[in-house]
N, C-alpha and C positions, 0 to 999 in steps of 0.2 A: 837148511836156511841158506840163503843168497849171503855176498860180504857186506850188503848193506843193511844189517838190523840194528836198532835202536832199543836202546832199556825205556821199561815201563813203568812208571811210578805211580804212591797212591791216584793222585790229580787224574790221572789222563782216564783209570779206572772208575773213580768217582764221576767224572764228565759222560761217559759211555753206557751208567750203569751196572758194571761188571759189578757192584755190592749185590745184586741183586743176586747173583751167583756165586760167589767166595766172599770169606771170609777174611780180611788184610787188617792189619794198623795202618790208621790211618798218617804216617808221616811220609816223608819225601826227599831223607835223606839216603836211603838206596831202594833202587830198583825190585820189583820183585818177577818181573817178567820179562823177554824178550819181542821184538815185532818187528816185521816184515812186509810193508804195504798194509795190508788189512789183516792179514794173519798175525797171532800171537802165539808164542813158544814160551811152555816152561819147565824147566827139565829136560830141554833137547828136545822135547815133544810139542808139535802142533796142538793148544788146545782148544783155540776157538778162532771164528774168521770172522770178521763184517761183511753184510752186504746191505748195499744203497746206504743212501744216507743225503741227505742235501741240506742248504741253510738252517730249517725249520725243522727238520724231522732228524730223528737219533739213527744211527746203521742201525738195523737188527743183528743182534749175536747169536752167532751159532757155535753151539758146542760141538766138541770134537767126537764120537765116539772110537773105539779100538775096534779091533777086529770080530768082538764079538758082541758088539754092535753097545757095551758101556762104556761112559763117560770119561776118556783117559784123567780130567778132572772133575769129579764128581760135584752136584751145588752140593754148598755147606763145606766145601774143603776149605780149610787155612794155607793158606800164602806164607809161603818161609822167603826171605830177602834173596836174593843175589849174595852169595858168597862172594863179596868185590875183594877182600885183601889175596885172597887163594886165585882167583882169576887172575889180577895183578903180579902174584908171583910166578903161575906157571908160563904166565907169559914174558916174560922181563927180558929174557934174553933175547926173543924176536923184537920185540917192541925197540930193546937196545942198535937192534942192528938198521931197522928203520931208521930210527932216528937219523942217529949217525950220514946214515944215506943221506936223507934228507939235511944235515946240516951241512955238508959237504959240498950241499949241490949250492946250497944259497950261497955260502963262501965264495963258490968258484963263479958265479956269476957276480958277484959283487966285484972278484978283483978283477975279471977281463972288463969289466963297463965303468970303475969306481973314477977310472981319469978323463973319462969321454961323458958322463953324463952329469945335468947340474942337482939331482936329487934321487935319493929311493925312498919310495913311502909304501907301509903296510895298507893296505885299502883294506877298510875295517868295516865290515858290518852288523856286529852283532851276535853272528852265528855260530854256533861250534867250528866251523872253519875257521874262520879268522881266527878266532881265541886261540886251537893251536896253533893256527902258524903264525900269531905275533910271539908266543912264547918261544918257538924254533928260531925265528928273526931274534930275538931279543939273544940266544944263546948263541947265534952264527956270526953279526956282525956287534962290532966295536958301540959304545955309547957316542952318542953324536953323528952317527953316520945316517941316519935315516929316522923318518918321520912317522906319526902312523895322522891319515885322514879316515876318519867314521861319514860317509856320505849319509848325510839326515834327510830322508824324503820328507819328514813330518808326519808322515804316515806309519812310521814303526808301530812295534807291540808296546804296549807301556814296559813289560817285562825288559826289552830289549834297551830301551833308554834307562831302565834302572841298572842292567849291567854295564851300559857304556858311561854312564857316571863314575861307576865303580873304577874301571877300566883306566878310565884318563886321569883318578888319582892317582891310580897305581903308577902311570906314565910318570907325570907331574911330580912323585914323591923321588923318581929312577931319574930323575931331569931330560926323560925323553918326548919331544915335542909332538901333542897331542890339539888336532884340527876337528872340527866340525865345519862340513863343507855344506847350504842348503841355500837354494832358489829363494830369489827374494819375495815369491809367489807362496803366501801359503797352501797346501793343498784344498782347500775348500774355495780359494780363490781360484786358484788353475783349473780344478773341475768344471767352476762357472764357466769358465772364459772358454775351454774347450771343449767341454761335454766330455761326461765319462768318460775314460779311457777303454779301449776294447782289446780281445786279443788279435786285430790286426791292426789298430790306430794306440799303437802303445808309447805315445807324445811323453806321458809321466816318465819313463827312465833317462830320455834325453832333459826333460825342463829338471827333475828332481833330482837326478841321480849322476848322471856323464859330465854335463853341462858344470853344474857347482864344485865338480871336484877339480876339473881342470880351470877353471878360476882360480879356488883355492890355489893351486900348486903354483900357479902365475903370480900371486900374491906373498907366496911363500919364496918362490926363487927370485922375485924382481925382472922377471924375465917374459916375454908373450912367447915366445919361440923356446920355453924353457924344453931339454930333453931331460927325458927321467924314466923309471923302473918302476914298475911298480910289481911290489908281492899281491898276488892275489890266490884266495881260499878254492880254488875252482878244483870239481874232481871228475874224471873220468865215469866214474860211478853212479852219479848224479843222475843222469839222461843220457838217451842215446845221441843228442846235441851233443854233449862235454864230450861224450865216449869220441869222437873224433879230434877234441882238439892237441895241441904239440905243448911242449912242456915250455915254450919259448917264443913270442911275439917280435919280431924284428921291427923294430921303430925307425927302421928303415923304410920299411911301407905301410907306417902309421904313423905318419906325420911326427915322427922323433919319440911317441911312446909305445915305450920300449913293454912287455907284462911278462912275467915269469910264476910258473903254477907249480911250488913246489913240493904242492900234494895231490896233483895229478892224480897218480897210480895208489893214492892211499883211498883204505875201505873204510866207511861206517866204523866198524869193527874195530878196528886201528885208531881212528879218531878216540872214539869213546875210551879205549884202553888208555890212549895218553891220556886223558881227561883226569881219569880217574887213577894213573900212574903219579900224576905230577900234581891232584889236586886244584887243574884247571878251574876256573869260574868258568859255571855254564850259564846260558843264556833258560829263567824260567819255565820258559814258553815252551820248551821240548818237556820237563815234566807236567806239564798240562795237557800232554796230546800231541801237541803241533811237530811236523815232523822236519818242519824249517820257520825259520825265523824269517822274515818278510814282512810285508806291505799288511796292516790292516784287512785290507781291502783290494785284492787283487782280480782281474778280469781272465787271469791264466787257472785259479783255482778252480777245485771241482770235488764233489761228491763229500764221504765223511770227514776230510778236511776242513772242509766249509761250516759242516755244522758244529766242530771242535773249535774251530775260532768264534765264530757268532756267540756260541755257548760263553765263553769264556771272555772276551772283548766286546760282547754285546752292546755295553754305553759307549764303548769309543770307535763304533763301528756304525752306531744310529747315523751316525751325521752326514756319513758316506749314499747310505740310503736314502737318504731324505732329498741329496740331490740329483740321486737319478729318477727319482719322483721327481721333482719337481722341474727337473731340466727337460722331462718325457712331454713330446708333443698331447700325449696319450691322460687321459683323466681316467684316476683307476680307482675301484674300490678297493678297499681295504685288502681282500680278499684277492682280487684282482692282483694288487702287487703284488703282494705275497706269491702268488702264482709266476708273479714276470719274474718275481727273484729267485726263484727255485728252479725256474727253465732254464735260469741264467742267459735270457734273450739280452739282456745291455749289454753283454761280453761279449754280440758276435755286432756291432753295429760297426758297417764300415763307413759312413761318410753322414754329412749334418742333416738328412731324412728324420724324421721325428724329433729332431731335437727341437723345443720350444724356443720362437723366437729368431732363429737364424735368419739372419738378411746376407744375402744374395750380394755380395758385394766385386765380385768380380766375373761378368757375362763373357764372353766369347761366341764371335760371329763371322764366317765367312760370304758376303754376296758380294757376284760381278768381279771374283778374282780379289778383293780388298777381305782383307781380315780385322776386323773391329774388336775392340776388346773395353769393352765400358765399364769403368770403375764408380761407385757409388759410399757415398760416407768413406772415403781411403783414413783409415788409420796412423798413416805415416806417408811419410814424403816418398813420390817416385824419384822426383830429382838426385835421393841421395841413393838410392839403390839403383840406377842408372847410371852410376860411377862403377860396377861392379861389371857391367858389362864390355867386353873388350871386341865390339864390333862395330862396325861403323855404318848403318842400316839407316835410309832416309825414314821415317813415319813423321807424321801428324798428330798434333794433339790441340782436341776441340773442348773448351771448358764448358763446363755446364753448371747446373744448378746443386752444389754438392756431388757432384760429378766430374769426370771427364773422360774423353772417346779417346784411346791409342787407334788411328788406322796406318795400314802397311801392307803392301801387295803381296796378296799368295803366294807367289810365286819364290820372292825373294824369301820368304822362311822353312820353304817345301827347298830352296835351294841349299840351307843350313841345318840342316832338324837337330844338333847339338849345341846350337848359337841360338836357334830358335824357343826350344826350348828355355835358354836361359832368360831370353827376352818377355818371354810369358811368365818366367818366377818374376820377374822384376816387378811387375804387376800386380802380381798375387802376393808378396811379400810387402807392396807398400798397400794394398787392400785391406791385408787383415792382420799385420804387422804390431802387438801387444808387448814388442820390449821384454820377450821370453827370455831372451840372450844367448839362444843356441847358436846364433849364428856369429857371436863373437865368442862363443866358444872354442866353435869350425876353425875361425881364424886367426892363423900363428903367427901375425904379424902386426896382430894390435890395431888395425884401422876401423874397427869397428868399434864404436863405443853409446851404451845406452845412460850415461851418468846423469843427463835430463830426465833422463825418462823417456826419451825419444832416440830415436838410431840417429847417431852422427859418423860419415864414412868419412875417410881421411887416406890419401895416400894410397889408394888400391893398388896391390900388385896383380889382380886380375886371377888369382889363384882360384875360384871358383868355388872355395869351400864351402862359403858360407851356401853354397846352391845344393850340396850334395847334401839336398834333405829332403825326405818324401815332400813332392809337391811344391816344393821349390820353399813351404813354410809351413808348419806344421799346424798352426791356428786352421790356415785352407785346406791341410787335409783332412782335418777333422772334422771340420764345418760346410767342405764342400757340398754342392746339390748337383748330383749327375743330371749332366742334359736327356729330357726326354723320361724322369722321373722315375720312380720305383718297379718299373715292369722291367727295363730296357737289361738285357743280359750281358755280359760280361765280353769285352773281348778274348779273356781268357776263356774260353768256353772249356776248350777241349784240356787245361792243364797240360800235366806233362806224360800225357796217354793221347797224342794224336795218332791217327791210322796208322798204321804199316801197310805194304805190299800183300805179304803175306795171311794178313789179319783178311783181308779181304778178298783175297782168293782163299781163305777158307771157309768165310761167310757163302761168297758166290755158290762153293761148290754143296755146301752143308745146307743153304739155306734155313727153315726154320730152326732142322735141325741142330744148326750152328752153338744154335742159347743153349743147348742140353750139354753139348758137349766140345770142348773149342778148351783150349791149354792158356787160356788170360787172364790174369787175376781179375780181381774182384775190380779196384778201380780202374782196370784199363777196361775192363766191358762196359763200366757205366758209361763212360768217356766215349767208348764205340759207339755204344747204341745212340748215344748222341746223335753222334756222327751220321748215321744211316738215318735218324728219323728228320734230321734238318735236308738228308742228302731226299729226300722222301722215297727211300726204300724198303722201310721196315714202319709198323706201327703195333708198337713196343715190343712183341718176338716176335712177329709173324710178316712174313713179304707181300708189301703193297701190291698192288696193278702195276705201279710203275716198276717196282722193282722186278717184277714179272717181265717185263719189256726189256728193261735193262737184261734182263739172263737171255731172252731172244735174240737180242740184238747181238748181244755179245761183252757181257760188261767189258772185255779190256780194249773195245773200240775206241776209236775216234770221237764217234756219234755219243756212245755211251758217258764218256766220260763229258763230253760238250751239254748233254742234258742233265746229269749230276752236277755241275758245277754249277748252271743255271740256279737250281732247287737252293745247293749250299750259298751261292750268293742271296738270294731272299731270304733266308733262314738262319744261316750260320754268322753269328759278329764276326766270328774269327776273320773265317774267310772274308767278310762283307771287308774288312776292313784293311786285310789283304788289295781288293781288289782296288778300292774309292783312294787309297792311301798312299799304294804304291805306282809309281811310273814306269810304262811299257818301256825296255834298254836302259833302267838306269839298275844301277849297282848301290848295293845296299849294305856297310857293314853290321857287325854283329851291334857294336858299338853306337850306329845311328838308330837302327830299328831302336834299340832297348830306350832310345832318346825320344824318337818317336812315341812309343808306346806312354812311354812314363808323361810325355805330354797331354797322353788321351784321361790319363788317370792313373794309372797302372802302378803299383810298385813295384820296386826294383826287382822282387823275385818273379812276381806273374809277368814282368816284362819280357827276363831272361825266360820264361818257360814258355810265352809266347814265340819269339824268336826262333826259339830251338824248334818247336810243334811246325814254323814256317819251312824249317830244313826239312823235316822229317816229310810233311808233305808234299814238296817237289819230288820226293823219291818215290812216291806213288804213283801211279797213270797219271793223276793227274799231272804230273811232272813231266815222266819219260814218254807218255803216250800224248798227252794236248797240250805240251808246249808249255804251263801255267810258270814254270819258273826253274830255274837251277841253283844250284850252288857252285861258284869258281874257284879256281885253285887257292886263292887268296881267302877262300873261307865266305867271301858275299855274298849274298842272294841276289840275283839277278830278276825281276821281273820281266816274259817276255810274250810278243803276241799269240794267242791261242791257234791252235790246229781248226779250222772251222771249212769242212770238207763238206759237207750237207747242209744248205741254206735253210731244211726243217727246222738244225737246231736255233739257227736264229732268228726263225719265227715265234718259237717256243718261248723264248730270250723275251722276246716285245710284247707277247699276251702277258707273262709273267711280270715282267715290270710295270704292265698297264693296271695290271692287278692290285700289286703293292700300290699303287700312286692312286688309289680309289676308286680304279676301274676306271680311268679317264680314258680313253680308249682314241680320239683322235690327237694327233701334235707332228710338232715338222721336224727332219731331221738336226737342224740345228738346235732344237730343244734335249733331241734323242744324245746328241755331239756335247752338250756345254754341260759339264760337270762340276761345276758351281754352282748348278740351282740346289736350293736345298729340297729334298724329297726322299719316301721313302722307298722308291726302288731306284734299283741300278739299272742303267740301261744295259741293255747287249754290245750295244759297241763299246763299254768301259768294260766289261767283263772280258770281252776276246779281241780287244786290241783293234775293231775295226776303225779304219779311216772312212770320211767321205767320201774319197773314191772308191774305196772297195764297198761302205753302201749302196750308192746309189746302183749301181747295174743290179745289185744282190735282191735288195728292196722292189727294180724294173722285175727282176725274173720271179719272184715270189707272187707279186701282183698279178700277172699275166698266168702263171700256174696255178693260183689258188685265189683267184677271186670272190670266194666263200670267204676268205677269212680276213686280205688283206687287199687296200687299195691307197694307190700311190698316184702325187701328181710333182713332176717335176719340170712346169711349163712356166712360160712367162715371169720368173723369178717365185713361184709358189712350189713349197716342196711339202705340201701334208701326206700325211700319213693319217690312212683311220682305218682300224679294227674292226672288224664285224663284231655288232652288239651282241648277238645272237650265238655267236662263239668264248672259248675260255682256252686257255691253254690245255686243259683236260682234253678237248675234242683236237687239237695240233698231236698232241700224242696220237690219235687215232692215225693216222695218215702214217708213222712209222710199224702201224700193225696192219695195217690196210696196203700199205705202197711197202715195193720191195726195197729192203736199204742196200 
């Protein structure tokens, strides 16, 4: 067994079925089994495992057999208990020296922080952690010294609320002060207001969970700027998440709160020992099966977990259900739901697409160099979230019918993209702005207050805080509607598997071969193939025609990489937005891009893993071979003009963009030059950096050379350009396998 197993009691057997196979009494005052994930131990012996299992349907059990192939426990066997007093003593003397550890440590963070900070409180949830470590707190520090806060999402197990009853008389009767901290939203009202929560739009811990408890403690110290400690149950063990973190939070750079985990390094195993050493109250829910105390209703859950909670919570769990019914764009049969709840498709919903009813309340537009930004029904005042901003930026504002237009030149926000940014939350925060209170949560200096009912700002120090949240406000990221609707792909395309150098001089040399045999894990291939089939070299393992050209040519040409980057500008967002977004000599830090990005939609990690993918790929030809960009000592990425040594490739460049843009095939260079118009290709001169002057001669010599394909006038103040109809970019490729490059 792993150090994380957990005792099994009647409940959790009864829930699973397991009567149908052994024989038990039915009580649940000790364990008679052990378990590990989905596996069950007893006797030291593996004797049965689960597989599947989801909302509606039970895991199936399988029995264990021995080596010669019978039932290490046979059906019809009787269940003898957990020997818990003889467990308890062989172990007493480890379990002693834990302790001790563990009370020492709290001690000693108490006394280095006890004259610098205005509180220490247990953060209480419910779960076997907490319970030991407020009884370790309760034997480490003095009576009076520290608080204990229970964060109530309202969504708890009923079990869990009957143990924190218990709990806080126990506090109450020790005269230790005992908080319930919860959102003045109930969760059936937050769910309305923001559509299911998912597991990347996880709004419910900040409104239900973060949010109420740092009020409380602002209530509890008299203080908005209050510093404080908090004990929390976190363990190492938990997840490979926890397995990274430090036993100590410096409230140094978290805004003065301070977290200390001083069961860190403690196992399952150890928990349960003290539990059952010291006569701990446990939380129900773990003799029922459940293998954590949590949410009702969680969007992180999965597999026979889910169907041990439904089972068992199933009335206080309808309700949850019924609103992601009814909040679904989607009219479902019976049946039908059933099916959505069991794929657990609510759980991966990133933005307000099918949700019922969402209005669109904050547009975004750039024409003619002016950026527009039209608010519709605004929820709350701009004017006061407009105090929050510490720039001094000329705009326009046009009132309308329930409405009104912010306009502001391109230019001047493409010159700020972390000012910019904030300018755009200001927007979206007084658009769909519901008096959540997270954002006077963020701020440690009390100017933010919702006591109306409405945001009242006061006093701003321009600290920002209240901005450091997906989307500038979390109602808009929930409810967002991406421009261009449910097809448009990800700027994140590539994650954190962009190309390498060497990935691709082993593709070139290997070609098909490459898919059989190539040293890259699983996600970095998916991420490659990507990559080749936008670059249109591959179509799914096998080398295109063009990719065939590309290996003639010489993939680590000039030429070669000028006609790949063409392909991944029409194809790839990443790069597309690379090219449309960033300016030819201007420097970029790490720190702007991620500001950039998050203004497109992004959250802060696909931000950071776009940025990084941006490094990674200058270090490719297309970097060190056509110029596309560098990185400077300073760590920026530099965007710069492309290597463009053969006029083919940017003829290639004008079919290709004539394509994307519906095969419109004649226009004049000034339309070619203004990158403002909205459309959906790129031109070739925003991709390789050309000017005016360096088109027009380019444009004369291609015309004159290839008048099959392309004709140019640049007389009398008319500069058209027009395509041969008859022609595609497919046939421009010809010419580099027909003419010598």
């Amino acid at each position: 067994m792993s150090k994380e197993p957990r005792p099994v009691y009647a409940a959790e057997l009864d829930v699973l079925g397991f009567d149908a196979y052994w024989k038990y009494a039915h009580q649940n005052e000790l364990p008679y089994l052990w378990a590990e994930a989905n596996c069950y131990y007893y006797r030291g012996q593996m004797v049965a495992k689960l597989k599947g299992g989801d909302v509606y349907t039970a895991p199936q059990i399988e029995l264990m057999p021995d080596e010669n192939g019978d039932l290490l426990l046979p059906k019809g066997a009787e269940l003898i208990c957990v020997d818990v007093p003889r467990m308890v003593a062989k172990n007493r003397e480890m379990l002693e020296l834990i302790e001790q550890t563990t009370v020492k440590k709290i001690v000693a963070v108490y006394e280095k922080y006890r004259a610098k900070l205005d509180c220490f409180h247990v953060a209480f949830s419910g779960g076997k952690d907490s319970c030991v470590l407020l009884d370790l707190v309760k034997k480490a520090l003095p009576q009076g010294s520290f608080v204990v806060v229970f964060g109530d999402t309202g969504m708890e197990f009923p079990d869990t609320y009957a143990l924190v009853d218990q709990i806080e008389a126990e506090c109450k009767a020790k005269e230790i002060p005992f908080y319930r901290a919860a959102s003045h939203f109930t969760p059936a009202e937050s769910w309305n207001l923001f559509g299911p929560p998912s597991r990347t739009l996880r709004w419910c811990c900040s409104v239900h969970k973060s949010t109420p408890q740092v009020l409380k403690l602002r209530e509890i110290t008299g203080k908005n700027d209050y510093r404080g400690l908090a004990f929390v149950g976190v363990r190492a063990h938990e997840s490979v998440r926890r397995a990274g973190y430090q036993y100590f939070i410096d409230g140094d750079k978290t805004r003065g709160q301070y977290g200390f985990f001083p069961l860190l390094e403690w196992t399952s195993a150890e928990l349960f020992l003290y539990i059952y050493t010291y006569d701990i109250s446990v939380n129900e829910a773990y003799k029922k099966g459940n293998s954590r105390a949590g949410c009702l209703e969680c969007p992180l859950s999965s597999g026979s977990s889910e169907f041990i909670r439904h089972r068992v919570y199933r009335q206080e769990i309808a309700p949850y259900f019924d609103i992601i019914e009814k909040t679904r764009e989607t009219t479902f049969s019976q049946e039908g739901f059933r099916d959505f709840i069991n794929r657990g498709d609510w759980k991966h919903r990133t933005d307000g697409r099918f949700i019922e009813g969402v209005k669109k309340r904050y547009i975004e537009e750039t024409k003619a160099g002016v950026t527009h930004i039209k608010i519709t029904g605004a929820l709350s005042d701009w004017k006061e979230w407009m105090q929050t901003l510490d720039w001094d930026i000329p705009y326009s504002v046009e009132e309308g019918k329930n409405s009104y237009t912010i306009s502001v030149a391109e230019q001047i926000l493409k010159s700020n993209p972390s000012k910019a940014k904030i300018f755009r939350q200001v927007f979206r925060k007084a658009a769909y702005c519901s008096s959540c209170t997270v954002c006077a949560g963020h701020c440690r200096h009390g100017c933010i207050s919702f006591a109306t009912g409405k945001v009242k700002i006061a006093d701003c120090k321009h600290c920002m805080a209240c901005h450091d949240i997906p989307g500038g406000c979390l109602i808009y990221d929930s409810l967002k509607i991406p421009t261009g609707g449910g097809n448009v792909r990800s700027i994140n395309s590539l994650g954190a598997h962009s190309p390498k150098t060497e990935w691709l001089e082993a593709f070139f040399q290997g070609k098909d071969d490459f898919f059989n045999e190539n040293a890259l894990a699983a996600p970095q291939l998916l991420k490659f193939k990507l990559f080749l089939h936008d670059a249109g070299l591959i179509d799914k393992v096998h080398l295109t025609a063009f990719g065939e050209l590309i290996c003639d040519i010489g993939w680590s040409t000039e030429i070669a990489w000028g006609l790949i980057l063409t392909n991944l500008a029409a194809e790839n967002p990443q790069l597309a937005w690379y090219i449309q977004k960033m300016e030819i000599g201007a420097s970029y830090s790490r720190k702007n891009l991620i500001d950039m990005l998050q203004i497109e939609g992004l959250k802060e990690r696909p931000s950071e893993l776009v940025a990084t993918a941006y490094r990674r790929i200058v270090s490719t030809p297309l970097g060190t071979v056509l110029n596309f960009g560098y990185v400077s000592e300073d760590g920026s990425l530099c965007r710069t003009k492309c290597v463009l040594s053969d006029a083919r490739v940017f003829l290639y460049g004008l079919f290709k963009f004539a394509e994307k843009c519906g095969d419109y095939k004649a226009f004049t260079l000034s339309t070619l030059l203004n990158d403002t118009i909205e459309r959906d290709g790129i031109s070739p001169t925003r991709i390789f950096g050309v000017t005016r002057e360096e088109a027009e001669p380019m444009l004369r010599g291609l015309s004159a050379k290839y008048p099959d394909f392309i004709d140019v006038s640049f007389t009398h103040d008319l500069e058209k350009i027009t395509l041969a109809e008859d022609k595609s970019s497919t046939d421009v490729l010809e010419l580099f396998r027909t003419e010598e490059v």
